[in-house]
C-alpha positions as CSV (number, residue, x, y, z in Angstrom):
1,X,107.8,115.3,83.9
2,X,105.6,112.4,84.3
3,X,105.6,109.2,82.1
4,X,103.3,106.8,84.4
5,X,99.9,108.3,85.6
6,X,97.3,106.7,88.0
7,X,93.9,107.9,87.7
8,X,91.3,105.9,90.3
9,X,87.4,106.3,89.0
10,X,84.3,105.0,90.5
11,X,82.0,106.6,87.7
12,X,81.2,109.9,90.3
13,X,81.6,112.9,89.0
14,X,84.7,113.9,90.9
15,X,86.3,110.8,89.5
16,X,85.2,112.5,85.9
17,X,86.5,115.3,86.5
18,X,90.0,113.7,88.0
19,X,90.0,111.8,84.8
20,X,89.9,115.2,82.9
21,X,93.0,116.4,84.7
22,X,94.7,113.1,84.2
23,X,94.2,113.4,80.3
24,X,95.7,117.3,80.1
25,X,98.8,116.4,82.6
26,X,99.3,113.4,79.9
27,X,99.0,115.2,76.7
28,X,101.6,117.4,78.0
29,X,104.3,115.5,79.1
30,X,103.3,112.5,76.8
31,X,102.5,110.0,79.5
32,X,100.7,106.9,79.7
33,X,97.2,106.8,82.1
34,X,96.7,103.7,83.8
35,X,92.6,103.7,85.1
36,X,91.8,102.1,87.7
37,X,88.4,101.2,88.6
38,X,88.2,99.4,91.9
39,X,84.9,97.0,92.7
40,X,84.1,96.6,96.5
41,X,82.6,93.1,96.6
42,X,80.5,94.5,99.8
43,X,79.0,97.3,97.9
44,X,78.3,94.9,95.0
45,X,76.9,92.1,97.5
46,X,74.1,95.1,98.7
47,X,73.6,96.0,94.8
48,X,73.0,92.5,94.1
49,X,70.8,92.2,96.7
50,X,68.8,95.2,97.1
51,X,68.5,96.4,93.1
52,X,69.5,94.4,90.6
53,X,71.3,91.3,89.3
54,X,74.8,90.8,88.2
55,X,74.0,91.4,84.7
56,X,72.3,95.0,85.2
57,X,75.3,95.4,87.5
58,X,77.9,95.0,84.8
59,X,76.2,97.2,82.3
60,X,75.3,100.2,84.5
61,X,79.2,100.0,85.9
62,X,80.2,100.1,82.0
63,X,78.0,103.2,81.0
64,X,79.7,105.3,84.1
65,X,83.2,104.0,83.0
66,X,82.4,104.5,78.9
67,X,82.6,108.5,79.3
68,X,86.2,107.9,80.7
69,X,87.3,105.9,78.5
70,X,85.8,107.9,75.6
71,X,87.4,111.0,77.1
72,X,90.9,109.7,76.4
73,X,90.6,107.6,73.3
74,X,89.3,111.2,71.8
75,X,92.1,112.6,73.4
76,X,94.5,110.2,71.5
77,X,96.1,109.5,75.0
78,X,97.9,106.5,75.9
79,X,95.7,104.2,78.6
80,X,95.0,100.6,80.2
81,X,91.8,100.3,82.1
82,X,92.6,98.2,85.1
83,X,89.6,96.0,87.7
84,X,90.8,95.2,90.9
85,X,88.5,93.5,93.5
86,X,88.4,95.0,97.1
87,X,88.6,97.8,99.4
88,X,88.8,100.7,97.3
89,X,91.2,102.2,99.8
90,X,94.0,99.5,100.2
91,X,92.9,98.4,96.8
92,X,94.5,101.4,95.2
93,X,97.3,102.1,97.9
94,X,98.6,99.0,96.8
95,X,98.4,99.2,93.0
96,X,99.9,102.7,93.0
97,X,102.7,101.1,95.3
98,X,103.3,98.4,93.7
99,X,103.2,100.3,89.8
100,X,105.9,102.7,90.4
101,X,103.7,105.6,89.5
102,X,104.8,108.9,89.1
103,X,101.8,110.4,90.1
104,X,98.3,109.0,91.6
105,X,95.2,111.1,91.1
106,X,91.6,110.6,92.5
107,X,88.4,112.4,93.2
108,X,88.3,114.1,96.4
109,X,84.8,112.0,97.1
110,X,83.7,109.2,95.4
111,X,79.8,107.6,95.3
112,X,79.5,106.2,98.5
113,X,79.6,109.9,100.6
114,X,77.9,107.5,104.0
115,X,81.1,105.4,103.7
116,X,83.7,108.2,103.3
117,X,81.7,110.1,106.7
118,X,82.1,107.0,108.7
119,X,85.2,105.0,107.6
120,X,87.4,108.1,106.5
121,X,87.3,109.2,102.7
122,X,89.2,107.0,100.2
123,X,91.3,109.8,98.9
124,X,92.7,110.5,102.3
125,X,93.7,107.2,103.3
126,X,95.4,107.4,99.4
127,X,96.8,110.5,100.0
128,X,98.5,109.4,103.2
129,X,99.7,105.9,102.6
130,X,100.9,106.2,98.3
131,X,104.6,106.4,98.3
132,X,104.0,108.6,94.7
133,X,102.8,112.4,95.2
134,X,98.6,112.2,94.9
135,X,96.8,114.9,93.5
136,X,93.0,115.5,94.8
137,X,91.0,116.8,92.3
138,X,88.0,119.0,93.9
């Protein structure tokens, strides 16, 4: 079964919900979850600009990632939560390939819906390019 699981979460509620699944395939086959939580400097850079400072940046990205990270401490689940810096895209392409996983699992859409309609979703390009089967959780 699987021993190595890669969830990717931006805090959506698809990415919840992937989480969820991650958590039930691990307590069955006693795996351990690595989360991954990808920040796109771009995005940030607009954030920064537009709403907020770094500061209220940093805690609102924490309260969407606490529910996650609650979900698998209650669930007595093995984990590491993992930042990378980038495109989310190739950001995650290349930590699933590069972790061995034996499965990658992601929302089906993530927060930034404008993005996905012009650049092509995240969980596509994931899907296509991840040498490790991906599950898309609706």
């Amino acid at each position: 079964m699987y021993t190595k699981i890669l969830v990717a979460v931006d805090g959506s509620e698809n990415s919840r919900r992937a989480a969820e699944h991650a958590a039930h395939l691990a307590s069955l086959s006693s795996a351990k979850v690595h989360i991954l939580y990808v920040l796109d400097y771009d995005r940030t850079r607009s954030d920064v600009l537009l709403n907020a400072g770094s500061a209220d940046l940093h805690d609102d990205r924490r309260k969407r990632m606490a529910p996650i990270e609650e979900l698998f401490e209650r669930s007595g689940i093995a984990f590491d939560f993992v930042i990378r810096h980038g495109a989310p895209g190739p950001t995650i392409v290349n930590f699933a390939n590069e972790g061995n996983f034996d499965l990658v699992i992601i929302g089906s859409r993530g927060l930034n819906s404008f993005q996905e309609m012009v650049l092509g979703s995240v969980s596509h390009k994931v899907a296509k390019r991840v040498a490790a089967p991906v599950l898309i959780v609706k």
